[in-house]
MARFILO-125954 format. One line per 5 residues: number of its first residue (from 1); their letters; for each residue x, y, z of N, C-alpha, C, O, CB. Coordinates in pm, 1 decimal. Glycine has a CB too. Layout:
BEGIN
NUM) a) X Y Z X Y Z X Y Z X Y Z X Y Z  ...
end
This chain:
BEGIN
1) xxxxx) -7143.0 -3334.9 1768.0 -7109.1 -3195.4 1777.8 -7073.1 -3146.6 1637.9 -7010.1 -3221.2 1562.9 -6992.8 -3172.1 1878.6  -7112.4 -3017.9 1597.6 -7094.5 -2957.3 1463.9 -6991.7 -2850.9 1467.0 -6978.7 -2816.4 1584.4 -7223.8 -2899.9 1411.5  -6920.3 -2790.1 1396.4 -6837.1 -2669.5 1398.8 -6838.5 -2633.8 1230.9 -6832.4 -2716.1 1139.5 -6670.7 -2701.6 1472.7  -6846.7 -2509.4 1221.6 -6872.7 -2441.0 1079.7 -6762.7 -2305.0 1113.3 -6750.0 -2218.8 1200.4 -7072.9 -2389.9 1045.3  -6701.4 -2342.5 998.4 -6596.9 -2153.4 993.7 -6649.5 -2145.0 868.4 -6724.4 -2231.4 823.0 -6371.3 -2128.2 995.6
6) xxxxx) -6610.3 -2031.0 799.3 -6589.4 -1930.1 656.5 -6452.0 -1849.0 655.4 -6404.4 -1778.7 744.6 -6718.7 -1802.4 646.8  -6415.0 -1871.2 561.5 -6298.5 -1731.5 548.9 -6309.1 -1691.0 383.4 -6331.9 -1761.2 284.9 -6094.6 -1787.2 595.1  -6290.8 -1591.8 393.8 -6274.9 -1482.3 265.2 -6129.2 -1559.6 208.8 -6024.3 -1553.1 273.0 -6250.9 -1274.4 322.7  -6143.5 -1638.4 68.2 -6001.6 -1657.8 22.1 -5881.0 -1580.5 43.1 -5780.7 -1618.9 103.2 -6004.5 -1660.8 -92.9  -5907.9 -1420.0 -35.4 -5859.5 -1340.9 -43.5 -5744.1 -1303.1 57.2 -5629.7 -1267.0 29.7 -5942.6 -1282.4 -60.0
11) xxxxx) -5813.9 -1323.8 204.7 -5669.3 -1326.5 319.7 -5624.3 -1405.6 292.7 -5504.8 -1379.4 278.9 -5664.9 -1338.2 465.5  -5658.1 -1564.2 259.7 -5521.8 -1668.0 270.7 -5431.9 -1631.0 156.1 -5318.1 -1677.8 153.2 -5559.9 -1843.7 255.1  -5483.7 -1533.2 41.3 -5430.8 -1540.1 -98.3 -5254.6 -1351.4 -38.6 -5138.8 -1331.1 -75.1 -5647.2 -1484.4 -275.0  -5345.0 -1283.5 51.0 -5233.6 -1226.5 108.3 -5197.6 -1247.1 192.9 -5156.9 -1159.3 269.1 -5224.8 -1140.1 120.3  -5195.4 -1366.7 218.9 -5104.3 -1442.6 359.8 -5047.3 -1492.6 283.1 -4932.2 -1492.9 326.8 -5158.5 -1546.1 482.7
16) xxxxx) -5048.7 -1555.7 158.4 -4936.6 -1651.9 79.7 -4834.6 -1507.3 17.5 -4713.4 -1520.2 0.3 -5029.3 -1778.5 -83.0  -4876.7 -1431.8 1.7 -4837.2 -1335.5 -139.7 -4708.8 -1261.0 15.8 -4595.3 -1246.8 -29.8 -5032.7 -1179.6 -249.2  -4715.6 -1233.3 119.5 -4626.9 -1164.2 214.3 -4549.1 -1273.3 265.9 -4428.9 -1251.9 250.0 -4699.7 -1082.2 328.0  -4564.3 -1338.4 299.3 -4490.8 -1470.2 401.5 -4488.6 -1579.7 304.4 -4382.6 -1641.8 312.3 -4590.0 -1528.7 557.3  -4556.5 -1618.3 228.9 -4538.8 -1762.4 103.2 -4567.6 -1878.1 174.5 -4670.6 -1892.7 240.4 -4368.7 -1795.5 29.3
21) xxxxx) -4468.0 -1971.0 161.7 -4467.9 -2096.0 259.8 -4445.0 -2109.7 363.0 -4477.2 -2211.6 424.2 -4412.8 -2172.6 243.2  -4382.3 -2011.8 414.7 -4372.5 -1986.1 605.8 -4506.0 -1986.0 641.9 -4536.8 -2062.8 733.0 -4300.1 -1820.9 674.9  -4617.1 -1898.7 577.8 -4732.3 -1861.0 633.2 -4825.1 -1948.9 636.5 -4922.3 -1944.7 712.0 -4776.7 -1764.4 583.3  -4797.7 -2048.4 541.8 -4841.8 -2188.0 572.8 -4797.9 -2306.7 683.4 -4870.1 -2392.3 734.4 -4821.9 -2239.5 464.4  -4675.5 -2285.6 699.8 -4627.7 -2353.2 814.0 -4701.4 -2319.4 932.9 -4736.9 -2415.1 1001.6 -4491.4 -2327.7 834.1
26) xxxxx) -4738.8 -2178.0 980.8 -4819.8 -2158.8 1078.6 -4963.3 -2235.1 1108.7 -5026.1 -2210.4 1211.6 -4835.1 -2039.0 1065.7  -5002.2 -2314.7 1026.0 -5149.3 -2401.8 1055.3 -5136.6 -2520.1 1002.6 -5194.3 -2612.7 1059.5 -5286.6 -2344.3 992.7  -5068.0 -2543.9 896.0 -5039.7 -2664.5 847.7 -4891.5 -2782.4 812.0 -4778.0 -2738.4 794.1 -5095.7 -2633.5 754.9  -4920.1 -2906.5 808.5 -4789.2 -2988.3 840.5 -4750.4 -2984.3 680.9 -4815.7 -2932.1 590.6 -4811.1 -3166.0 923.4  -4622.4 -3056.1 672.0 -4550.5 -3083.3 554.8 -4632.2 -3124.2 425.4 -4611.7 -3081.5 311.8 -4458.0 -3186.6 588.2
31) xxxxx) -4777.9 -3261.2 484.7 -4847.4 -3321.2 361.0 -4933.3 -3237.7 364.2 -4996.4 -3230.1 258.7 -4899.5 -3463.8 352.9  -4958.9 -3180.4 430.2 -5119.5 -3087.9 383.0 -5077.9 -2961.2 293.0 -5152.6 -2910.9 209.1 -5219.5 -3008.2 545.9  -4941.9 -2915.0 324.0 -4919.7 -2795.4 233.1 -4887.1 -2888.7 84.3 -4920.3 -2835.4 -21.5 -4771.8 -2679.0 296.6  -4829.2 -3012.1 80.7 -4818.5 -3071.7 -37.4 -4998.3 -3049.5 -114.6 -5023.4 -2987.9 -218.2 -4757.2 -3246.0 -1.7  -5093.8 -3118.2 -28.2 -5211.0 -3090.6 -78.3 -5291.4 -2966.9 -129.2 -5387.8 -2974.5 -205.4 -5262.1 -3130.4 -7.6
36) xxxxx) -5241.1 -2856.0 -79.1 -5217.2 -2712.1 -126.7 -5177.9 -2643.9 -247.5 -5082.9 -2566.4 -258.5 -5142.4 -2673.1 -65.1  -5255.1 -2677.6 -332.8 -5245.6 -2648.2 -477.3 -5270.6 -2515.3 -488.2 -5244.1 -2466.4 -598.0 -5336.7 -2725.1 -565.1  -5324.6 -2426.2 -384.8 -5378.4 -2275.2 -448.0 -5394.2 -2214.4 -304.0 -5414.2 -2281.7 -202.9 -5549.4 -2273.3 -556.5  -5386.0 -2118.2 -307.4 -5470.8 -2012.1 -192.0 -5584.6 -2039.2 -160.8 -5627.7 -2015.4 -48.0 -5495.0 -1876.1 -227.0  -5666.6 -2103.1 -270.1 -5792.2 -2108.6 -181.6 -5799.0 -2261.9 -154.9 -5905.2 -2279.9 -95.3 -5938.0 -2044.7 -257.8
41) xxxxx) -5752.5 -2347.9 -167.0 -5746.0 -2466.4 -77.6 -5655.4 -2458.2 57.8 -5696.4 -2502.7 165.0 -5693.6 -2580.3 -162.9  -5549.2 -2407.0 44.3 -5527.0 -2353.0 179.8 -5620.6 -2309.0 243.9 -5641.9 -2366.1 350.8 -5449.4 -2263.9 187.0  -5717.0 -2185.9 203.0 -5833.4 -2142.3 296.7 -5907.8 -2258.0 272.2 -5992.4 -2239.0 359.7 -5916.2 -1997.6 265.7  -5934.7 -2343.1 230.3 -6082.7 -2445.0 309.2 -5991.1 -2534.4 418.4 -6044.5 -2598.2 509.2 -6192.4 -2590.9 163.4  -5863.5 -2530.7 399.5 -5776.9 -2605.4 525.6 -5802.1 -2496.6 641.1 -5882.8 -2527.7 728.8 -5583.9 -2629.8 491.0
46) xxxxx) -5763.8 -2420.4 645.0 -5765.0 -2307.8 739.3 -5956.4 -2296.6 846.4 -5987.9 -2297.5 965.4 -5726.4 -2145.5 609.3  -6029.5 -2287.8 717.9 -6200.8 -2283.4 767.5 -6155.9 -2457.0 862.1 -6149.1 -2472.0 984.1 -6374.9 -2294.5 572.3  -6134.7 -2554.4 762.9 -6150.5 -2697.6 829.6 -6091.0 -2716.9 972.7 -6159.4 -2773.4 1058.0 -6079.8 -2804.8 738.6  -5992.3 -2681.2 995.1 -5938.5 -2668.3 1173.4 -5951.7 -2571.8 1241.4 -5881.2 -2558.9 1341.5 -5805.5 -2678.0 1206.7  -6034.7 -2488.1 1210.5 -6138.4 -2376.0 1286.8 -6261.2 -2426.3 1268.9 -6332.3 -2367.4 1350.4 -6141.7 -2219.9 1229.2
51) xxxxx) -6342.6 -2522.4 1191.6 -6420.4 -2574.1 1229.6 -6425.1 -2684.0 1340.3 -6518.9 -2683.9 1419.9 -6453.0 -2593.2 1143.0  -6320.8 -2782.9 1347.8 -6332.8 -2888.9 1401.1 -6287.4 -2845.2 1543.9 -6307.2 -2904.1 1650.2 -6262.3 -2996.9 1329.1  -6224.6 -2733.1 1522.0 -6217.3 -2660.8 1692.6 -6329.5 -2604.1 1746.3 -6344.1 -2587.6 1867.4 -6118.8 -2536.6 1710.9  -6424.8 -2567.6 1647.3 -6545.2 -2530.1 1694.4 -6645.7 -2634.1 1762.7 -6730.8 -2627.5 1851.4 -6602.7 -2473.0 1589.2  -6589.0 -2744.3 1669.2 -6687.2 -2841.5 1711.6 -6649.9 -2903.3 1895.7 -6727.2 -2946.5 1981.2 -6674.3 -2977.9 1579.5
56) xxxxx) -6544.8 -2887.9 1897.5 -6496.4 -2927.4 2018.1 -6530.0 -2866.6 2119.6 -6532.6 -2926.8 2227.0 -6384.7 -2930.5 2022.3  -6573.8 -2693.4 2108.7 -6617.3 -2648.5 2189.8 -6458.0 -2511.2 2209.3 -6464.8 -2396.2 2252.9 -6668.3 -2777.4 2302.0  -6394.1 -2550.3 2182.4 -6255.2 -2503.7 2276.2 -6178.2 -2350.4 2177.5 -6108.6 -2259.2 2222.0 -6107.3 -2682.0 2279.6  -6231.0 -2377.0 2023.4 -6131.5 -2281.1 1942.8 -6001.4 -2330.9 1889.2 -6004.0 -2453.0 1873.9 -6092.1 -2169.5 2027.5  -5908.5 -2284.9 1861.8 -5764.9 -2336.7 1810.3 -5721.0 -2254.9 1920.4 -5754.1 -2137.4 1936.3 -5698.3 -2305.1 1639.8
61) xxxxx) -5624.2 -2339.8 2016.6 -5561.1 -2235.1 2153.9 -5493.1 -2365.8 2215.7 -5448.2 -2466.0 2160.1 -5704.2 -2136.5 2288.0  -5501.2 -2330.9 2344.8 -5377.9 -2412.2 2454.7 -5434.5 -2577.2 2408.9 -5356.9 -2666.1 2373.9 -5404.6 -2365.7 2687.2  -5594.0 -2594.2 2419.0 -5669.9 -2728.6 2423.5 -5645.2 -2776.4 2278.9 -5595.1 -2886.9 2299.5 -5840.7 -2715.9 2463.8  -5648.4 -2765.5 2188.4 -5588.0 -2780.6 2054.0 -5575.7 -2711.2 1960.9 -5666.9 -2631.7 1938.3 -5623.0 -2850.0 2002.4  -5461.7 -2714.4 1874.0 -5362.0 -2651.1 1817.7 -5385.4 -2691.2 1675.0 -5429.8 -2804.1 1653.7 -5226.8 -2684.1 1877.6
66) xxxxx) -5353.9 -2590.1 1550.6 -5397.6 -2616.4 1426.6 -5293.9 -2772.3 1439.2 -5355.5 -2869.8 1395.9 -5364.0 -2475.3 1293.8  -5164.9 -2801.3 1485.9 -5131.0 -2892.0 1443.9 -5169.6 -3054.6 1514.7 -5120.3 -3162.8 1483.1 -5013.7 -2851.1 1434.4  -5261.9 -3028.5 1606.8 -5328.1 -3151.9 1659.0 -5451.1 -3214.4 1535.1 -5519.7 -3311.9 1565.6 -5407.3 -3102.9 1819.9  -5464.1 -3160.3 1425.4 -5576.8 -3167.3 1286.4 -5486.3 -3139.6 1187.6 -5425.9 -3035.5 1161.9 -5716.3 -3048.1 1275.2  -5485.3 -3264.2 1127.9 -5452.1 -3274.4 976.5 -5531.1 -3326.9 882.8 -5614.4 -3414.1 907.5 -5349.7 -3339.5 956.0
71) xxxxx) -5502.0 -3257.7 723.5 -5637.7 -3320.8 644.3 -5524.5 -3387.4 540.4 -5416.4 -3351.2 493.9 -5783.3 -3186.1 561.2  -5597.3 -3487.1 531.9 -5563.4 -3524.5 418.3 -5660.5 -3602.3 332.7 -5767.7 -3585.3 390.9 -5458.7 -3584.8 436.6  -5686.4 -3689.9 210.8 -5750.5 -3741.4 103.6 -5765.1 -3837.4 111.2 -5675.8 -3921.7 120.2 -5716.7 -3730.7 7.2  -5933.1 -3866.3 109.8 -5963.3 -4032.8 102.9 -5909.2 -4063.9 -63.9 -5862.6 -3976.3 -136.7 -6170.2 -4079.1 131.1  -5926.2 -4197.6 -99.8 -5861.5 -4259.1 -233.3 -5973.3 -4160.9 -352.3 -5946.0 -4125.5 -467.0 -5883.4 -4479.0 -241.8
76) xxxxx) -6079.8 -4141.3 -286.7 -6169.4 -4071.6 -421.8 -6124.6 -3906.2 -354.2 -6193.6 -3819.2 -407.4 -6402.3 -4121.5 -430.5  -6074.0 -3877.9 -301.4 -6053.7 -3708.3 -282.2 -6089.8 -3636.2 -187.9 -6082.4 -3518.1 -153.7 -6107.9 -3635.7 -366.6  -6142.7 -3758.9 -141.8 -6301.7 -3667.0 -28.3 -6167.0 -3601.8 98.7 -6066.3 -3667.5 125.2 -6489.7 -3856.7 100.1  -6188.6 -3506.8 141.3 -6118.9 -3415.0 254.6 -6160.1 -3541.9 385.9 -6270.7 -3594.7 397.9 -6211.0 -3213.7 277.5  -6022.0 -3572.4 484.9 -6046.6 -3660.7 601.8 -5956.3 -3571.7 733.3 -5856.0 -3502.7 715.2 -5981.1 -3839.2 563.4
81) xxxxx) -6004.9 -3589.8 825.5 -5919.6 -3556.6 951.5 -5822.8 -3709.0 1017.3 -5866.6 -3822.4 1037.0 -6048.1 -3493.6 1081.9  -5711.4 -3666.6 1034.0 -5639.2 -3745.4 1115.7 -5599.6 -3677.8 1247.3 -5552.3 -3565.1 1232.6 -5527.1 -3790.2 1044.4  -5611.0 -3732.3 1397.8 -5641.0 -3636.5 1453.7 -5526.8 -3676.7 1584.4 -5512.8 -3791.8 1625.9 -5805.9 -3620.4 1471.4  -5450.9 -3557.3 1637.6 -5324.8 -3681.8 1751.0 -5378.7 -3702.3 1844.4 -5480.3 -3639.0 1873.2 -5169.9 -3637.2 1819.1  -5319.7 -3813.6 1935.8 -5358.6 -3898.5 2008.9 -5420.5 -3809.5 2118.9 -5527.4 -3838.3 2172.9 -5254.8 -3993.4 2041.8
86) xxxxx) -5344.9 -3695.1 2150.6 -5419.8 -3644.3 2322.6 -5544.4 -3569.0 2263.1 -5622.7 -3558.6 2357.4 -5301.8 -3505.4 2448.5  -5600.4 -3510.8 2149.5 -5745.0 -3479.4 2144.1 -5856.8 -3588.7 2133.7 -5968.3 -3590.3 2185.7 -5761.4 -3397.2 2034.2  -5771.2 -3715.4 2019.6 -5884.7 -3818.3 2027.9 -5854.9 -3867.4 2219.1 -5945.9 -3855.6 2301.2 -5852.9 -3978.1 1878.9  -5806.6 -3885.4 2232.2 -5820.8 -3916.2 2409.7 -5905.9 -3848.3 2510.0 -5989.2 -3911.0 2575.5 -5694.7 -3890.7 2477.3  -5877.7 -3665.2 2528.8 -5914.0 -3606.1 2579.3 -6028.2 -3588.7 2547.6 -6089.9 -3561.4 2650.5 -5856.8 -3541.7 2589.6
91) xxxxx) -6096.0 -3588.7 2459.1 -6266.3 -3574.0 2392.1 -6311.3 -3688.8 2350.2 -6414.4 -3700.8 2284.0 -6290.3 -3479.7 2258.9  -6241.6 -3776.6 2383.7 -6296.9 -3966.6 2320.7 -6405.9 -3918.8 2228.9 -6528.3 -3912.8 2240.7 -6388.6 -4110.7 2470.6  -6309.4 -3882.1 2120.0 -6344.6 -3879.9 1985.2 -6347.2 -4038.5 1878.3 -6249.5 -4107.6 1849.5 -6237.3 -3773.0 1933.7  -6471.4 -4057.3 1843.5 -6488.5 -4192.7 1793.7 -6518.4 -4140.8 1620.4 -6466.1 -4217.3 1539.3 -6633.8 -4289.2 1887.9  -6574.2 -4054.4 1576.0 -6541.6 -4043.0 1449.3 -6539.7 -3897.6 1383.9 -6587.9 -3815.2 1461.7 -6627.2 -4126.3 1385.1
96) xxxxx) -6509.3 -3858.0 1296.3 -6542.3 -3716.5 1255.3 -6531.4 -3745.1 1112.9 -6456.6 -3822.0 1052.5 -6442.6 -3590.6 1312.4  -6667.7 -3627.4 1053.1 -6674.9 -3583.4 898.6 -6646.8 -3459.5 895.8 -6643.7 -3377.0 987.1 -6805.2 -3600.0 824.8  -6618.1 -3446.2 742.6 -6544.8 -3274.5 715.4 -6625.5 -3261.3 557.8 -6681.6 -3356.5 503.6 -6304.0 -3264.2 698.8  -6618.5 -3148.2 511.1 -6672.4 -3121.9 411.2 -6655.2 -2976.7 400.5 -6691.9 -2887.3 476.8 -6795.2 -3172.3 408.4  -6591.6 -2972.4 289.6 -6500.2 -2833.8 205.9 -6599.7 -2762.4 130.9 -6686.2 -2829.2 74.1 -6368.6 -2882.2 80.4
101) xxxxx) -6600.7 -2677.2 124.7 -6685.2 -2636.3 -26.5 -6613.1 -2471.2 -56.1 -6574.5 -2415.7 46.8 -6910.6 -2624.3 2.2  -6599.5 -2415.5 -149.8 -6561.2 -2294.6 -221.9 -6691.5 -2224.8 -285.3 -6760.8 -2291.4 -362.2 -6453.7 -2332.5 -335.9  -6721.9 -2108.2 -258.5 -6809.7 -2029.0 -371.5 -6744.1 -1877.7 -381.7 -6724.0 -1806.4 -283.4 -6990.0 -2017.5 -322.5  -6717.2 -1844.6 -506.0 -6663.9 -1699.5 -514.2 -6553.6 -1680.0 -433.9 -6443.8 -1733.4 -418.3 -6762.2 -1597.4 -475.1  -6631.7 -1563.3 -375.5 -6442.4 -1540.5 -240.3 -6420.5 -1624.8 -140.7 -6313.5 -1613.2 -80.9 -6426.1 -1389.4 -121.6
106) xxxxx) -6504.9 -1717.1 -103.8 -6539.1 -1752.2 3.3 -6508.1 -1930.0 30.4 -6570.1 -2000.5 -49.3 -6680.6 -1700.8 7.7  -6407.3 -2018.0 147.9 -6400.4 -2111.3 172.0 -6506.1 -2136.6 274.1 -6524.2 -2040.3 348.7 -6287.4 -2131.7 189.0  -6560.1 -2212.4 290.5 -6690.5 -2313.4 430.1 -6603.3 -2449.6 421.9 -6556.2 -2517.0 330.3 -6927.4 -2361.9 358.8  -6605.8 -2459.1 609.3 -6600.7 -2615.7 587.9 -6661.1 -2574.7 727.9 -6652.0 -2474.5 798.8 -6442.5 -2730.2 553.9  -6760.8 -2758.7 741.2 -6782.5 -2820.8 818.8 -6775.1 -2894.4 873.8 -6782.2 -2987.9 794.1 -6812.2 -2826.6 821.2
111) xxxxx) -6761.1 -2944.4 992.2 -6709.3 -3058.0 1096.8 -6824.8 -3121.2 1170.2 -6913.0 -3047.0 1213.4 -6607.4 -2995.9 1212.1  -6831.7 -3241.2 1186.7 -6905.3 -3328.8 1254.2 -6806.4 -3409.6 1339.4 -6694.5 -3447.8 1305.2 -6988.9 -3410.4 1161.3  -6873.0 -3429.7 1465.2 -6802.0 -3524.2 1552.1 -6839.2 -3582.0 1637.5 -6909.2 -3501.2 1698.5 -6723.9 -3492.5 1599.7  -6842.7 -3721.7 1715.8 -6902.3 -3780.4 1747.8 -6816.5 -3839.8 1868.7 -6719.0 -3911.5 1846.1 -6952.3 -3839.6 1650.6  -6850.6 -3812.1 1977.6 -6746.4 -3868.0 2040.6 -6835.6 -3917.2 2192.1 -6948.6 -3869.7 2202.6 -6607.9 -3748.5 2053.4
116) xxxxx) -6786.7 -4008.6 2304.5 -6815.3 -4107.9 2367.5 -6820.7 -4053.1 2484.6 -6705.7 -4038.0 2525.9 -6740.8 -4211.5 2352.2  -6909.9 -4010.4 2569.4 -6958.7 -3955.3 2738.4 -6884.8 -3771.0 2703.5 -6840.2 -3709.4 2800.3 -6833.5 -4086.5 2929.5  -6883.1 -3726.2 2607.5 -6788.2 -3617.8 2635.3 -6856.0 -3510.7 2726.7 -6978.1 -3496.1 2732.5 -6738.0 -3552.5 2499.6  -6783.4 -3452.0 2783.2 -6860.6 -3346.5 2884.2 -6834.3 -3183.1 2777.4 -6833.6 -3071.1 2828.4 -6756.7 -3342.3 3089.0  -6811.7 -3214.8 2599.4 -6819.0 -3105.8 2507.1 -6995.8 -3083.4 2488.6 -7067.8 -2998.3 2436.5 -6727.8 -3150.3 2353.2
121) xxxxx) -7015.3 -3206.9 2560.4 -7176.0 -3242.3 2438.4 -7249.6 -3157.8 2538.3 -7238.0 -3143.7 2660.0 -7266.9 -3453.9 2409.4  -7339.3 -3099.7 2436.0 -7435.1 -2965.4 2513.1 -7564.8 -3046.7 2561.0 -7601.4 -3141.8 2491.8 -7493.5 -2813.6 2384.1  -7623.6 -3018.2 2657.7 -7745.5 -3071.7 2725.5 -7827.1 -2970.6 2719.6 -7809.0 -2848.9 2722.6 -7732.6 -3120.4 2864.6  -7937.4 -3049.6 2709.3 -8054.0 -2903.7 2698.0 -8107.1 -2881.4 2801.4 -8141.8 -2961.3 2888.4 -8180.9 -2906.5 2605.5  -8124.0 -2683.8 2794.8 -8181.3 -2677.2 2886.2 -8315.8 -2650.5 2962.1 -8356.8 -2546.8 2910.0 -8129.9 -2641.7 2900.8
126) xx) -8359.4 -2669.1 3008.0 -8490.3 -2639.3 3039.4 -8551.4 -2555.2 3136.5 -8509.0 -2560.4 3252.0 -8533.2 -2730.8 3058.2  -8625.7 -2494.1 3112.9 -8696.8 -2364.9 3195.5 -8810.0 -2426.1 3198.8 -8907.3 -2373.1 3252.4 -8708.1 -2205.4 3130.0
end
């Protein structure tokens, strides 16, 4: 399963500039705002758990919550999901990739996920 967001930096940059670090508390935990060097890495955090909710099928809501997805850094940098126990359960989630990217105003991230009998996975249909 795939999930793709975008966000315009620029909101996360006046979401920091009105609220500061509160407004980060709203999507992200203690280490990920440590990983938060700028406004616009906040926004590829922000795109990244609106993607991986996409991928799930469900959105960020009752079924999971920005704080059920955390990112943090493989040893070379690369962006990773750590993910809590009742989504990898509930979606027998067996692995997921992420991938950040920035151009101009703009954060993308994408989500891949791979997970075991899920009833997320789309079947095709046929006419």
């Amino acid at each position: 399963m795939i999930g793709i967001d975008i966000i315009k930096t620029s909101r996360m940059e006046r979401l920091l500039e009105r609220f500061g670090e509160k407004g980060l508390r709203r999507f992200l935990s203690d280490d990920e705002i440590l990983l938060s060097k700028s406004y616009k890495t906040a926004a590829g955090f922000w795109a990244t758990k609106e993607a991986f909710s996409k991928a799930l099928g469900t959105g960020i809501g009752a079924e999971c919550s920005f704080f059920d997805i955390r990112i943090y850094k493989s040893d070379k940098g690369a962006p990773q999901l750590a993910l809590s126990k009742k989504i990898v359960e509930k979606f027998d989630i067996l692995k997921s990739c992420v991938s950040i990217t920035h151009d101009g105003e703009y954060a993308i991230s994408v989500v891949s996920l791979t997970c075991r009998n899920s009833t997320t996975t789309n079947k095709i249909k046929q006419f």
